[in-house]
C-alpha positions as CSV (number, residue, x, y, z in Angstrom):
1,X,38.5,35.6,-4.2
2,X,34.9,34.5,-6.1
3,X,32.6,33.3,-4.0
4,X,30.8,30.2,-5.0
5,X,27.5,29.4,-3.7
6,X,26.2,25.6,-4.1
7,X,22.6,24.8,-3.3
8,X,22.0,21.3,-2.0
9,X,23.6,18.7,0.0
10,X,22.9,15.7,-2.0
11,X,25.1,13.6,-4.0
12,X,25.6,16.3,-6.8
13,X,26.2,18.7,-4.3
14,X,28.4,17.7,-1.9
15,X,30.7,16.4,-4.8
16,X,31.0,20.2,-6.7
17,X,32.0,21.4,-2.6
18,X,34.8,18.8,-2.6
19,X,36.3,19.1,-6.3
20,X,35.6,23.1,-6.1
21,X,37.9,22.8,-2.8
22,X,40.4,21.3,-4.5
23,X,40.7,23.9,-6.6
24,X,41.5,26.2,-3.8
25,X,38.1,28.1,-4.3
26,X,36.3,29.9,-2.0
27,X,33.0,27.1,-1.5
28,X,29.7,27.8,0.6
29,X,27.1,25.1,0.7
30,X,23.6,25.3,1.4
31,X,21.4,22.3,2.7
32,X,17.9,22.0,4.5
33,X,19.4,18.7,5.9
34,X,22.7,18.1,8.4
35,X,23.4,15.1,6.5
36,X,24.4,13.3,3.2
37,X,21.8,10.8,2.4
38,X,23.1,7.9,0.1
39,X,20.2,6.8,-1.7
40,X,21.7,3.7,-3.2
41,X,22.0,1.8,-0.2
42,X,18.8,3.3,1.7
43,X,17.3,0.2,0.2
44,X,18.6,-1.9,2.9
45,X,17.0,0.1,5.4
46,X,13.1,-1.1,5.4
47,X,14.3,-4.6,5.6
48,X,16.7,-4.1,8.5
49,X,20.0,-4.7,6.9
50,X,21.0,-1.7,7.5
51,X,20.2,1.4,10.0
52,X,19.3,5.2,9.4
53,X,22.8,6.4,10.3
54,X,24.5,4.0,8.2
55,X,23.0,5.5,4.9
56,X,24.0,9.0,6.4
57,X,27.4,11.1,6.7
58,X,27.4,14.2,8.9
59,X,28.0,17.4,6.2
60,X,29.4,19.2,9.4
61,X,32.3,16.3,9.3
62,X,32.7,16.9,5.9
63,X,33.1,20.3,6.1
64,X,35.7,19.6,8.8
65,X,37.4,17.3,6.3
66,X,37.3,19.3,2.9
67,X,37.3,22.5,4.0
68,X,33.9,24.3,2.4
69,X,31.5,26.4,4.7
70,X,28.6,25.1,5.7
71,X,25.0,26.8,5.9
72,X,21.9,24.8,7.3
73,X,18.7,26.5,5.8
74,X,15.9,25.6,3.3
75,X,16.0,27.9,-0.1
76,X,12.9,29.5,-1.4
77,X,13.8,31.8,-3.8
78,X,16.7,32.3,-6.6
79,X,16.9,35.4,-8.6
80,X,19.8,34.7,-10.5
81,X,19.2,37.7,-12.6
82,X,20.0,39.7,-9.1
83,X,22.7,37.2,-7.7
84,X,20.5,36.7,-5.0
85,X,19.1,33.4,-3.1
86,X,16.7,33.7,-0.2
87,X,16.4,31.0,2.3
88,X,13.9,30.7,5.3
89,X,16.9,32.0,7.4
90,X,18.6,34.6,5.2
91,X,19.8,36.0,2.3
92,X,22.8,34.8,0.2
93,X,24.8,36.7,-2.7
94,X,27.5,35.0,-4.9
95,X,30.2,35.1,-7.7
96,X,29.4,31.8,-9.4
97,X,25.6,29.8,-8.1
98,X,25.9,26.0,-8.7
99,X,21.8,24.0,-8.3
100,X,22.0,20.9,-6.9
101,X,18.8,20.8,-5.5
102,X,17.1,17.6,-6.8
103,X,13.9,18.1,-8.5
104,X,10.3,17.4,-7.1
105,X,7.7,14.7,-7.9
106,X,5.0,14.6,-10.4
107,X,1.7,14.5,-8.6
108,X,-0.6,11.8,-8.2
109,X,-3.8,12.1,-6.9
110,X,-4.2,10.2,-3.4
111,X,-0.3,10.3,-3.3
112,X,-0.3,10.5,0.4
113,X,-1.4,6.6,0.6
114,X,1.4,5.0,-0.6
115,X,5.3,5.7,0.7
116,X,8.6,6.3,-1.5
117,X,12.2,4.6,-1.4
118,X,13.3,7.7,-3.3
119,X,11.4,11.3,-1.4
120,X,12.3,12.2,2.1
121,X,15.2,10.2,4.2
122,X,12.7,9.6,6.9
123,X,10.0,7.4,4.5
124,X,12.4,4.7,4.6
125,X,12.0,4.2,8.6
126,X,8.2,4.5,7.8
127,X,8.3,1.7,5.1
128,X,10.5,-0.3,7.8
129,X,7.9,0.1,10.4
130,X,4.7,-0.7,7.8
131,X,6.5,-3.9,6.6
132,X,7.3,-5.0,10.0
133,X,3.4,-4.6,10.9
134,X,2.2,-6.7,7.9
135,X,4.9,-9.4,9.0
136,X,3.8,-9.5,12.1
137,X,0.3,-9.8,10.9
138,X,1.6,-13.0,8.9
139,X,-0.1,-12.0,5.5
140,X,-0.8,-8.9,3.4
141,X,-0.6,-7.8,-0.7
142,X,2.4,-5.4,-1.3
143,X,2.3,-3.2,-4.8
144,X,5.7,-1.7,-5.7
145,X,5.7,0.8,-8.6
146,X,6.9,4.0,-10.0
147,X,5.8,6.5,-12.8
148,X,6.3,8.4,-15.6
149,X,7.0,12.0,-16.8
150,X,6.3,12.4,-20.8
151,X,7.8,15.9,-20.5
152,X,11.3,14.5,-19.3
153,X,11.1,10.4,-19.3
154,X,15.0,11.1,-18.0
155,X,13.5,11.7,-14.7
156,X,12.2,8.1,-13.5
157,X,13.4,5.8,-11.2
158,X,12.9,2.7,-11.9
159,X,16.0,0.4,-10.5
160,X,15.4,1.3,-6.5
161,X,11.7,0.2,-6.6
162,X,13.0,-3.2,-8.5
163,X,15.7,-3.5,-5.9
164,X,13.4,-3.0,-2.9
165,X,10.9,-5.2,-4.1
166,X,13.5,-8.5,-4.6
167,X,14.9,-7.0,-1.1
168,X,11.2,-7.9,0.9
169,X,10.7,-10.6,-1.8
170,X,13.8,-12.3,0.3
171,X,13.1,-11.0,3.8
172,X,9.7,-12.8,3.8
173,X,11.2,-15.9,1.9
174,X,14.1,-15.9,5.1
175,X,11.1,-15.5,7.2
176,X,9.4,-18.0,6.0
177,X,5.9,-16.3,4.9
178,X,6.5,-15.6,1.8
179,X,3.3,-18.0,0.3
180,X,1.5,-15.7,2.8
181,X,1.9,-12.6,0.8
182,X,1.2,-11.6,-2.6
183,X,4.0,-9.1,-4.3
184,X,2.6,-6.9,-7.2
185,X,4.6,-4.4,-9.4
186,X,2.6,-1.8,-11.3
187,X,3.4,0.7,-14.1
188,X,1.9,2.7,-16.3
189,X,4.1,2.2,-19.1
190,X,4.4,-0.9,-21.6
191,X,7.4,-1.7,-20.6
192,X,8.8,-0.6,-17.8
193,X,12.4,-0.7,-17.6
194,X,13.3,-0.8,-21.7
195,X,15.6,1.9,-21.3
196,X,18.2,-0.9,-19.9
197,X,17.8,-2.6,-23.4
198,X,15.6,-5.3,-24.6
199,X,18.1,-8.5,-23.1
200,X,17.7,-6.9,-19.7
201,X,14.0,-7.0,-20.3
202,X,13.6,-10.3,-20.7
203,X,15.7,-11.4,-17.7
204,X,13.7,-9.2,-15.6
205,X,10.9,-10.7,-17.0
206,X,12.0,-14.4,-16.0
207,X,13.5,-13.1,-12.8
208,X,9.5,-11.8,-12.0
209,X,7.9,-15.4,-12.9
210,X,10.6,-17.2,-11.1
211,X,9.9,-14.9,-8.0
212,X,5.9,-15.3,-8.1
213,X,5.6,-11.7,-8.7
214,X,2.6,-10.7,-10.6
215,X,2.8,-7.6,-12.7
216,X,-0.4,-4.9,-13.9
217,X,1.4,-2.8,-16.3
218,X,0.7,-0.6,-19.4
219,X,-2.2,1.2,-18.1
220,X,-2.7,4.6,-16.5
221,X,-2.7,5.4,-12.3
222,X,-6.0,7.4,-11.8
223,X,-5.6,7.5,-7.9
224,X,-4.2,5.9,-5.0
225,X,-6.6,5.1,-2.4
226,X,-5.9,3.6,1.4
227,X,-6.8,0.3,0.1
228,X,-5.5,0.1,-3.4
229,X,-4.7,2.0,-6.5
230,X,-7.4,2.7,-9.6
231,X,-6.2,2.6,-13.1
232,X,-7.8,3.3,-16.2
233,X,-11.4,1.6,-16.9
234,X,-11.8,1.3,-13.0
235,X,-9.6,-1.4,-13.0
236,X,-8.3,-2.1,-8.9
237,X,-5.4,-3.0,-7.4
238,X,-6.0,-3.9,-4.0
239,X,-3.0,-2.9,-1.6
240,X,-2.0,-3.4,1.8
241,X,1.2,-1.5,1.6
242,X,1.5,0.5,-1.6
243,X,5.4,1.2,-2.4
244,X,5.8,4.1,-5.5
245,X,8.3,6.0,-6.9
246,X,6.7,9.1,-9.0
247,X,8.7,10.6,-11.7
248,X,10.9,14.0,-11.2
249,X,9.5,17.0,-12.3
250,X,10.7,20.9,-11.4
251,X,11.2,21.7,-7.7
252,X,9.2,23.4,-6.0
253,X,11.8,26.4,-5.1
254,X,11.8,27.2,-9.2
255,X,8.0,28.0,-9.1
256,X,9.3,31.6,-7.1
257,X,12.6,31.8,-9.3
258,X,13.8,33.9,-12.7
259,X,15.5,30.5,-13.9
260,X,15.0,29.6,-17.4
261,X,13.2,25.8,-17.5
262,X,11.9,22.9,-19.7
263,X,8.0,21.6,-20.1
264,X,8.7,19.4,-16.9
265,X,10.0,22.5,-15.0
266,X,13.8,21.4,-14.7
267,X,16.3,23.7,-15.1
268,X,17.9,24.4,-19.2
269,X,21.5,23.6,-19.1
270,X,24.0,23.5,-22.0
271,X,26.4,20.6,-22.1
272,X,28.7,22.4,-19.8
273,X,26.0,22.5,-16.8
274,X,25.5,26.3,-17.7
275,X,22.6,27.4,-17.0
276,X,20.4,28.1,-20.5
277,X,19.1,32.3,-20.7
278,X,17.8,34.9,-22.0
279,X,20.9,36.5,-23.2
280,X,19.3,39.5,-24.2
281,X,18.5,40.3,-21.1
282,X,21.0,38.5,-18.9
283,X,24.2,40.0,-18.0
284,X,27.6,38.7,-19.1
285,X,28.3,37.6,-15.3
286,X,25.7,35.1,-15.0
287,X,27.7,32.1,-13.7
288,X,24.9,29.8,-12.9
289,X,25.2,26.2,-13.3
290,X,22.8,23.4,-12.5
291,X,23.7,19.7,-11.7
292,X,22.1,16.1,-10.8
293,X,18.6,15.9,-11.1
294,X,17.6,19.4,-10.8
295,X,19.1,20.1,-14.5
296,X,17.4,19.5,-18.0
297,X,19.2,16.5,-19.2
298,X,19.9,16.3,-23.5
299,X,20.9,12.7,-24.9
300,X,19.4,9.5,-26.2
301,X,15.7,8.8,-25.6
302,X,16.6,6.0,-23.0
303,X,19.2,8.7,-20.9
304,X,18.6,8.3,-17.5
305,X,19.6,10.6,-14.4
306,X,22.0,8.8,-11.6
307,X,24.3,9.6,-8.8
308,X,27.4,8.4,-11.1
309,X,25.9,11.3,-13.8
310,X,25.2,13.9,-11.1
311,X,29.3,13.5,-9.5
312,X,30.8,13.9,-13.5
313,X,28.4,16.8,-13.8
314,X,29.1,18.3,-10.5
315,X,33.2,17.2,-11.8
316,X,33.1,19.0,-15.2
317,X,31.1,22.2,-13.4
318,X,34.0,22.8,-10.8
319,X,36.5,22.7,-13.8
320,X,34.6,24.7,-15.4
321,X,34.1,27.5,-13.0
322,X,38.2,27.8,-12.9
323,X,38.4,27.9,-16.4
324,X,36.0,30.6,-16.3
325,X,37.9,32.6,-13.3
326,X,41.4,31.7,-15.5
327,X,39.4,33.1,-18.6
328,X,40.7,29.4,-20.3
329,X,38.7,28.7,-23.0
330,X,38.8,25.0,-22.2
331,X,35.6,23.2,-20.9
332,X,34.2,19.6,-19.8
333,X,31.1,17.7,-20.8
334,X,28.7,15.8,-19.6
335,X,27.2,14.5,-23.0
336,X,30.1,12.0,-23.1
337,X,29.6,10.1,-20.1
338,X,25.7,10.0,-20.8
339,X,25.1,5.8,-20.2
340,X,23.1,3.7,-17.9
341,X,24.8,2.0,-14.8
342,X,23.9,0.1,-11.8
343,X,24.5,-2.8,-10.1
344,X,21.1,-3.5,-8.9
345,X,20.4,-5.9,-5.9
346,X,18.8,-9.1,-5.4
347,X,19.3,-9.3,-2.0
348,X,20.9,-12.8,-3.0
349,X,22.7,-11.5,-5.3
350,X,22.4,-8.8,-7.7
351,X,22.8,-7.9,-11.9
352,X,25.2,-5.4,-13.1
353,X,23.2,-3.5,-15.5
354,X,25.3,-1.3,-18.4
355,X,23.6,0.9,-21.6
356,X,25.5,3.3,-23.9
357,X,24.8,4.0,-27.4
358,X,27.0,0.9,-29.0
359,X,25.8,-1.8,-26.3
360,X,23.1,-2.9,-23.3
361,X,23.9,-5.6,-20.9
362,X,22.7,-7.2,-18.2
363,X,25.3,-9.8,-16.3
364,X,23.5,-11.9,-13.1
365,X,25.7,-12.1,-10.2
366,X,24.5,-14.7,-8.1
367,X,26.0,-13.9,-4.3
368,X,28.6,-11.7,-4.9
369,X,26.6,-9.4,-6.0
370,X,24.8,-8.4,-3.3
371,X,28.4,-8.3,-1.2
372,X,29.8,-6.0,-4.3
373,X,27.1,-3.2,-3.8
374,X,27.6,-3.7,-0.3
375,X,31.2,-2.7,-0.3
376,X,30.3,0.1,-2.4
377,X,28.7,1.7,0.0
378,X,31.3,1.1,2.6
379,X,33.8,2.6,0.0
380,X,31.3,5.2,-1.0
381,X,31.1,6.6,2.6
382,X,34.6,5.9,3.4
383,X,36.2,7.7,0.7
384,X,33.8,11.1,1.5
385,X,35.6,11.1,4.4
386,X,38.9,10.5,3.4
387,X,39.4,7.1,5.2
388,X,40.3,5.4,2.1
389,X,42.2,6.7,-1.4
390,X,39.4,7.2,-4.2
391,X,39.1,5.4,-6.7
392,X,39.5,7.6,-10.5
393,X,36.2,7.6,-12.1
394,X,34.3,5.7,-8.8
């Protein structure tokens, strides 16, 4: 039997192990983590609403439950051109490789003072435990941002830092300090968040007035400091607790590896999730595919990487492996379910946000919601572990 060999435990990931299992394939995974972290609902964490284990699912359990082996080490090598991947704990051959590795972060100068929603599991206790301190203080200035990548603008994330920011707007409103604190969001973009369309624009720029939320954006992030961030012309933005997403960019793993990638260092991928090479010097068994945010989406100017993206890629790449085993000639895409959406909370509520090429919408949903996201998490998590019957295309 081939053996396939998928790197990464995230979203992407643990979605190619499952639908490569029901194929009756032979799957191993490889994560640096013991757990599935579900990003989406990690926003709930710094305000309390929910804890670190319920934004987690063991991947032992899933292995239990789907049936794929299970490695625990960190990669930090791939030479795909040897069918080889080296880990801090060994060294791993393969039939068919499938990159699910996530991609790194652009780097800011003075990154270190501020904390991200959207980097390692364990910042989101951190920004729990710096919030808490500023609310027992009673007072403080809070900048939420995130940034861009001109060589791949598919690669920001925009909608959690939004989300988190209405999410503390509303714990410190509940708490009643909210006059106490001034709320900041910071870009250095024009307009950030066009890509959902220019109707969804304007309601987020009412929703921002309505919330007392000021906004410094269109100008360039020189440096975070401990106290604030500089932007272009010296300009300061003085911070308490600075909250920022920065753009994706290549992981750090590809900097040691033969794979063939774009300006921003993410992985080339036709529209098949095969991996993009030399051909002339590449052997016909090549067999490497690259999924989620890892790979070097193609598409409209406003595309946009998500989890929803990253599960029909890691879909179409475990059909396409057994087409390729079965020598069919028959293959998925992922160019036709390029589109943009999210329901994005409120914590009162929340706006179900949709782009495509023939439409952009954004639809409030006062209440429910917040209660809708909510219960796709539950339904999320459950599902993974085969507690409840999925849902086709959720």
């Amino acid at each position: 039997m081939k053996e396939i060999l998928i790197l990464g435990g995230g979203i992407a990931g643990i979605e190619a192990a499952i639908y490569l299992k029901k194929l009756d394939l032979d799957v191993t995974l490889i994560s640096e983590r013991e757990y599935l972290y579900i990003y989406p609902i990690s926003i709930w964490v710094p305000t309390g609403e929910k804890s670190f284990e319920d934004v987690t699912i063991s991947l032992d359990e899933l292995k239990k439950i789907h049936g794929f082996n299970l490695i625990i080490d960190e990669i930090t090598t791939i030479e795909s051109l040897k069918k080889r991947v080296y880990g801090k704990k060994g060294e791993y051959s393969y039939d068919y490789l499938v990159i699910a590795l996530g991609s790194g972060k652009v780097k800011h100068k003075g990154i270190e003072h501020t904390l991200s929603i959207c980097s390692q599991p364990s910042k989101s206790l951190n920004i729990k435990e710096e919030l808490d301190k500023l609310i027992q203080k009673g007072e403080g200035k809070i900048c939420f941002g995130f940034g861009g990548n001109p060589k791949d603008p598919s690669n920001v994330r925009g909608g959690p830092i939004f989300e988190l920011m209405f999410n503390i707007h509303h714990k410190l409103k509940k708490r009643g300090v909210r006059d106490n604190f001034e709320l900041t969001f910071f870009a250095p973009m024009k307009e950030p968040g066009a890509r959902m369309g220019k109707k969804a624009l304007g309601m987020m720029g009412n929703y921002f007035k309505r919330l007392d939320i000021k906004k410094l954006v269109g100008k360039k992030i020189l440096e975070f400091k401990k106290e604030g961030i500089v932007f272009e012309n010296e300009e300061f933005l003085q911070s308490d607790l600075t909250l920022f997403i920065a753009a994706g960019d290549g992981h750090k793993v590809f900097e040691a590896s033969d794979l063939p990638l774009n300006e921003a260092g993410l992985v080339k991928i036709n529209e098949y999730c095969e991996v993009v090479h030399d051909f002339k010097k590449t052997p016909d068994f090549y067999n490497v595919f690259a999924i989620g945010d890892c790979a070097a989406l193609e598409g409209p100017s406003w595309r946009a990487k998500q989890g929803h993206i990253a599960e029909v890629m890691a879909k179409n790449t475990a059909f396409n492996i057994k087409s390729v085993i079965e020598k069919n000639t028959e293959k998925k895409s992922y160019k036709d379910h390029i589109n943009i959406m999210c329901m994005m909370d409120t914590a009162d509520g929340a706006a179900f946000v949709y782009r495509d090429d023939k439409r952009a919408m954004m639809i409030p949903m006062p209440i429910f919601g917040h209660w809708l996201k909510k219960g796709w998490g539950w339904y999320y998590k459950n599902s993974k572990l085969n507690k409840i019957p999925r849902i086709p295309g959720l």
